[in-house]
Structures are given as structure tokens and as C-alpha cells.
C-alpha positions as CSV (number, residue, x, y, z in Angstrom):
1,X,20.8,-33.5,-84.8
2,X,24.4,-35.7,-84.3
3,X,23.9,-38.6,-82.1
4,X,26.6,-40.0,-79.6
5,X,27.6,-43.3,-81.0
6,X,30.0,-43.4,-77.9
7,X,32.0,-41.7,-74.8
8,X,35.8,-42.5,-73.7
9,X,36.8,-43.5,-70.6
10,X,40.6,-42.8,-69.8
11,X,41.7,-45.5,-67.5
12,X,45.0,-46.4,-65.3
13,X,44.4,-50.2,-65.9
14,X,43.1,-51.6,-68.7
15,X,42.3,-55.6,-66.9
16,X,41.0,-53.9,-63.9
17,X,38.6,-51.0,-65.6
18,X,37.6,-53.9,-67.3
19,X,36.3,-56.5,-64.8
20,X,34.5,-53.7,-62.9
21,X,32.3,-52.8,-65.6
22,X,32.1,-56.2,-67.5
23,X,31.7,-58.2,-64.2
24,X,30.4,-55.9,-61.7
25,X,28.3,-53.5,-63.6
26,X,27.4,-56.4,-66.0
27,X,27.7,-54.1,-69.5
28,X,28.2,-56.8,-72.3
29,X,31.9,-56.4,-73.7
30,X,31.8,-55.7,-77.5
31,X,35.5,-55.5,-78.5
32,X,38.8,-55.5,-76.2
33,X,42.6,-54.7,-76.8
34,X,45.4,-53.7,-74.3
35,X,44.2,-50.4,-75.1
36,X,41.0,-50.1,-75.9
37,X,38.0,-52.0,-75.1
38,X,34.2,-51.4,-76.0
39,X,31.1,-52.3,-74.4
40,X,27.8,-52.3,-75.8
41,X,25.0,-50.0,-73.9
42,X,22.0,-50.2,-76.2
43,X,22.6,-47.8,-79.1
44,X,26.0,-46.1,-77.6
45,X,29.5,-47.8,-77.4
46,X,31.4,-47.3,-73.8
47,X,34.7,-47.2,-74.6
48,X,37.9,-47.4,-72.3
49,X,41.3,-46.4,-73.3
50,X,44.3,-46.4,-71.7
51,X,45.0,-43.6,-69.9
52,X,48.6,-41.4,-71.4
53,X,49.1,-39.9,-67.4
54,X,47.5,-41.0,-63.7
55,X,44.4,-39.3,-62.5
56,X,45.5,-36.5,-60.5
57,X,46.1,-37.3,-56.5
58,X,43.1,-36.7,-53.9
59,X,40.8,-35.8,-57.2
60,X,37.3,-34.8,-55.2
61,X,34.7,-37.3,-57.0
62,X,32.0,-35.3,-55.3
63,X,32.7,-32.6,-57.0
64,X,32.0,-31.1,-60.6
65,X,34.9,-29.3,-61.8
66,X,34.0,-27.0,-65.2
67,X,35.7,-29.0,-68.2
68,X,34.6,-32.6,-66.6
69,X,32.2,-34.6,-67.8
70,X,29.7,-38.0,-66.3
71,X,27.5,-40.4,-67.8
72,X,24.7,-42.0,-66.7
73,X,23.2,-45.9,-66.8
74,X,19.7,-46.8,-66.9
75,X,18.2,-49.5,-64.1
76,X,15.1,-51.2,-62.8
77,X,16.0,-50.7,-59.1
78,X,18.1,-48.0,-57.9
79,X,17.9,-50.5,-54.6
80,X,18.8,-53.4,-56.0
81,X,21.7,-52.0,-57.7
82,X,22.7,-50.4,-54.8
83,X,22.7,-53.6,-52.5
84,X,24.2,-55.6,-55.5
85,X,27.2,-52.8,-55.9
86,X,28.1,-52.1,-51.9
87,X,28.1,-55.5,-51.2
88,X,31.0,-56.2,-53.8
89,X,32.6,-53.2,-52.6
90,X,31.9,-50.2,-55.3
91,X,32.2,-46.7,-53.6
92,X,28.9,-45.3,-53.5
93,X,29.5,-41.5,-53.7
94,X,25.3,-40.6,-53.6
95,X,22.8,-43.6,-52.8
96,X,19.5,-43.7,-54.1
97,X,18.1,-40.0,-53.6
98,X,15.2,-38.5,-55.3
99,X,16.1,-35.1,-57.0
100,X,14.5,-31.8,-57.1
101,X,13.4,-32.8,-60.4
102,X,11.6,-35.8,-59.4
103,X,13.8,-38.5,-60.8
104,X,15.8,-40.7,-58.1
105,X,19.6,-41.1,-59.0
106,X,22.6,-42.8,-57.3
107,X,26.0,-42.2,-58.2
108,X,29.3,-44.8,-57.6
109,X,32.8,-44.4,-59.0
110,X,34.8,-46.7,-60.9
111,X,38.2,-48.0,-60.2
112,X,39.6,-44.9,-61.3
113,X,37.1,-42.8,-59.3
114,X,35.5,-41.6,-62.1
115,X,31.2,-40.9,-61.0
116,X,28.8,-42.7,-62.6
117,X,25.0,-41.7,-62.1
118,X,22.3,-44.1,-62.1
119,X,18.6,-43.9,-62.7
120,X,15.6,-46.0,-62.6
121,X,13.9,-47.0,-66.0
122,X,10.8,-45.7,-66.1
């Protein structure tokens, strides 16, 4: 089986993608350049690049267009990380919410308004 030793992130600004997921989602930063930067997730490289076009206009985050993709982070505490990322202002696009499945998830976009799901560590 192939493993994923990483997933791209197009972004519209390289300093600002940065910060969010360095200083506000605290992922450690492996590796930066104007563009391209890599953070270090336990076993799979995050990797931003700089984006060739702007994300289209009035994009629906809340929605999951065929062809798109989202990835998901591991926590301890869905409500911690929820308190922690609306109090510096992330867009929370789903809070914590259990599933049909039985798993909670949370979801906030980036800078770019890309989704990205959370759930707890089990």
C-alpha cells in the first residue's frame, strides 16, 4: 500500500498561511522558502506553496465540491481547541459536533478559507 508522505496547500500568502498554522495551529515548521514551506505532522509533511491564481471569489467553504479535497488534524480536546482558535479569531465553519459515526469533529478554515476538520485523539 503507498503511504502519503505529504499534501499541498496552495496559498495566496506565503508569511500569512504561515503564521496561522505555525503560530495559531502550533504545527512545528520543518522547512520554509518564499514558496514553499513544510511543517512536520507526525509521519506526513504539510506543505504550502504558493498559490499560481487567487481562490475563486465567494468560494462556499461549507460546501464539498467533486474534485476538492480536506485534511484532517488530530487533538485532545475538540473544546479546548475550539476556545483556543475563536478566541484568536479563526472562522469556525462546524464546532465540535458528534457525527453519525460516533466520532466528534470540528471544522475551521485557514486564511485562504480552505476547511480543515478536527478530531479528538482517542
Amino acid at each position: 500500500m503507498a503511504k502519503i508522505p505529504y499534501t499541498m496547500v496552495f496559498v495566496s500568502d506565503m508569511q500569512r498561511s504561515i503564521a496561522f498554522y505555525r503560530d495559531v495551529l502550533g504545527l512545528p515548521l520543518k522547512f520554509e522558502s518564499p514558496g514553499w514551506t513544510e511543517f512536520a505532522t507526525e509521519g506526513t509533511t504539510l506543505a504550502l506553496h504558493k498559490a499560481s491564481i487567487p481562490a475563486a471569489a465567494g468560494a462556499d467553504s461549507t460546501v464539498n465540491p467533486a474534485g476538492s479535497c480536506r485534511f484532517g488534524l488530530h487533538v485532545p480536546s475538540l473544546d479546548a481547541l475550539h476556545e483556543q482558535l475563536t478566541a484568536k479569531g479563526v472562522r469556525c465553519i462546524m464546532p465540535p459536533t458528534l457525527q453519525d459515526f460516533g466520532a466528534r469533529l470540528s471544522v475551521y478554515a485557514d486564511p485562504d478559507g480552505l476547511p480543515i476538520s478536527f478530531g479528538e485523539s482517542k
